[in-house]
N, C-alpha and C positions, 0 to 999 in steps of 0.2 A: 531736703532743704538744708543749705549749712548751716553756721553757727551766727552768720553774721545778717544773712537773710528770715532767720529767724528769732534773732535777739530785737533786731531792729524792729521788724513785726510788731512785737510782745512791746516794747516802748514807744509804738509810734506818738501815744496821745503825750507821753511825757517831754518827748523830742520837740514836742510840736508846742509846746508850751513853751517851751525854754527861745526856739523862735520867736513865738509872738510875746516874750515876755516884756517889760513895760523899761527893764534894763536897757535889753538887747533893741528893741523897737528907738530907743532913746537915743542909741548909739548912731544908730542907719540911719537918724530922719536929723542927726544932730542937734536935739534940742532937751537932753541929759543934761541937769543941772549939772556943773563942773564938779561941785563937790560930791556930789554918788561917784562920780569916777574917779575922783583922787581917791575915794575911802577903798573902791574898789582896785585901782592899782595898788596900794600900801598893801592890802591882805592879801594880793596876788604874791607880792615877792614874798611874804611870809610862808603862802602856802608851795612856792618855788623850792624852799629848802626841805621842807620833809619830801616833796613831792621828788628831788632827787636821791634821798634817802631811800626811797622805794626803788630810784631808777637801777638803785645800785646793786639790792637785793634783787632784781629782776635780770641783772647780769649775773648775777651767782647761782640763782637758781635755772637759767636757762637749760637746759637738756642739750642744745647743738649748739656747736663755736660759734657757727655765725649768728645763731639769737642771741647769743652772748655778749658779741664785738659789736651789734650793732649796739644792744643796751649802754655797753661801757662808751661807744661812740657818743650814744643822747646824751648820758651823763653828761660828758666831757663839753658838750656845746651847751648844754643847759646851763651849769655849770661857770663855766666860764665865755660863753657867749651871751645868752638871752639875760642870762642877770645882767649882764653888765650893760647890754641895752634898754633893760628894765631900767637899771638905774637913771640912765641918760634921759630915756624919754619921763623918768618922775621931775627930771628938774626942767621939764617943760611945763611942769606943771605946780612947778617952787615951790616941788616936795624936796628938800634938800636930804643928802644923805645918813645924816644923824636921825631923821624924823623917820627915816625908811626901816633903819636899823633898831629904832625902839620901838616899833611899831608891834602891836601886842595882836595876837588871832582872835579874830571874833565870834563867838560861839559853833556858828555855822562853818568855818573855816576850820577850828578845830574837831569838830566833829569830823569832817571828810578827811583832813588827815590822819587823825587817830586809825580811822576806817581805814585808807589805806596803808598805812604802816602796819595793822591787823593783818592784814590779809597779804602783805608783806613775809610778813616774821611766819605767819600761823599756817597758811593758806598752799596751794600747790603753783607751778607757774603760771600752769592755766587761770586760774581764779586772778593772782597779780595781774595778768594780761590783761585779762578782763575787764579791771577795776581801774586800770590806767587809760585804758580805752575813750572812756565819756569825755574825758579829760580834750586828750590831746586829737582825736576824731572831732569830739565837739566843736571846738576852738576853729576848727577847718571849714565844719558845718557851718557854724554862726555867719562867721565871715563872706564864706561863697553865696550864700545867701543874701545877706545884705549889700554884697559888693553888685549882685546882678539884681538888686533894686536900686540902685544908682548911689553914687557916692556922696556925704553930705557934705559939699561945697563950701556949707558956712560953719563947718567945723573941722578944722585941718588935722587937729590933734587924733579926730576919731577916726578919719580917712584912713590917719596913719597905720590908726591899730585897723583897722580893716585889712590896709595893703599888707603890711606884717603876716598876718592871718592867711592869707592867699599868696604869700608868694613860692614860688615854685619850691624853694626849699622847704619851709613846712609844709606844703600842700605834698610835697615826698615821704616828709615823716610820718605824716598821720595816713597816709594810704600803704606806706608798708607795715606800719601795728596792727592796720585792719585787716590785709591780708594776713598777717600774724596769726592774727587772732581766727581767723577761719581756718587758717592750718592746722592750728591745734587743735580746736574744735571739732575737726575732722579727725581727727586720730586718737580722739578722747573715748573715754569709757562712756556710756549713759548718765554715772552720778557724776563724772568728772562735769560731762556737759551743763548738768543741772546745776553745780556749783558754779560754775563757769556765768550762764545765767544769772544768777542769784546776785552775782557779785557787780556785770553788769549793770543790773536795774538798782542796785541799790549805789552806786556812784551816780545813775543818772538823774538819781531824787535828790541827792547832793551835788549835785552842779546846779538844780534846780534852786536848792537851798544857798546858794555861792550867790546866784545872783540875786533873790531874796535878800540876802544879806547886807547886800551893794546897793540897792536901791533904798532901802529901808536903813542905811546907815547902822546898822545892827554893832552893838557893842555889850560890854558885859555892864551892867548895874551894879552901884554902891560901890 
């Protein structure tokens, strides 16, 4: 069994949560109060900036050029692509760009970055692989999903980020990390695998905790 047939395995019940979760159900049936999704896109581009902080170490740690060039390539689109259509699609939602730019992480959000910058800095490339995985695999997952239960008609904005999610160009990115990621996982040690694992399942409790977050409007007190 590889790495990827067997990590998946090992989190089905948590994957499958994160589908039927009450965010993600919200999104697909369009009936997500507006404001959990503004809160949730504001902590997204927050968590966009450390998250390319990692993309970056994950190009420096890479072992072969080409896992290298493609990491410096995500950068590079994350970077100066996706934020910048982040941005565009928050002021469809007259989140103007001052309010995107003060916008502070919210406990859960901090936590899954710290975690990935951890495992970043500390960790092998395998583990970073690993740990970037839920992320942007998820993101793909969510979507194709939701899109082949039909698209919510009376909410364009959520369509949008649906169609986003499936389009051929991210539906390329997150299916080459995943192959990636079972590359490596194949030519890992036994503990490399285990750490590999480990790092896995604990971002995919933190994606789980991401949209926890979003729904529940989650901020810091006092």
């Amino acid at each position: 069994m590889g790495f990827i047939a067997d990590i998946e395995a090992r989190t089905q019940s948590e994957r499958a949560a994160i589908l039927a979760h009450q965010f993600v159900t919200g999104v697909g049936d369009g009936t997500l109060p507006v404001e959990k999704f503004k809160h949730y896109v504001t902590q997204d581009y927050v968590y966009l900036i450390d998250y390319s902080r990692a993309l970056a170490l994950a190009s420096a740690k890479a072992p072969m050029l080409d896992d290298m060039s493609w990491f410096a390539g995500l950068l590079d689109e994350t970077l100066n692509v996706e934020m910048a259509l982040h941005r565009d699609y928050c002021r469809e939602f007259d989140i103007s760009a001052e309010e995107l730019e003060a916008t502070v992480g919210a406990p859960s959000n901090v936590a899954y970055t710290n975690f990935l910058l951890e495992t970043a800095y500390q960790g092998s490339f395998g583990e970073l692989l690993a740990s970037l995985l839920p992320c942007q695999w998820g993101y793909w997952e969510i979507a194709d999903h939701l899109r082949r239960q039909g698209l919510p008609q009376n909410a364009p904005l959520y369509t949008k980020w649906i169609e986003m999610y499936t389009s051929d160009e991210f539906s390329a990115l997150a299916h080459h990390i995943r192959e990636m990621a079972d590359r490596i996982g194949d030519e890992s040690s036994p503990a490399e695998l285990a750490a590999m694992c480990q790092a896995y399942q604990t971002s995919v409790r933190l994606e789980h905790r991401f949209w926890d977050m979003a729904f529940s409007l989650e901020g810091w007190k006092g």
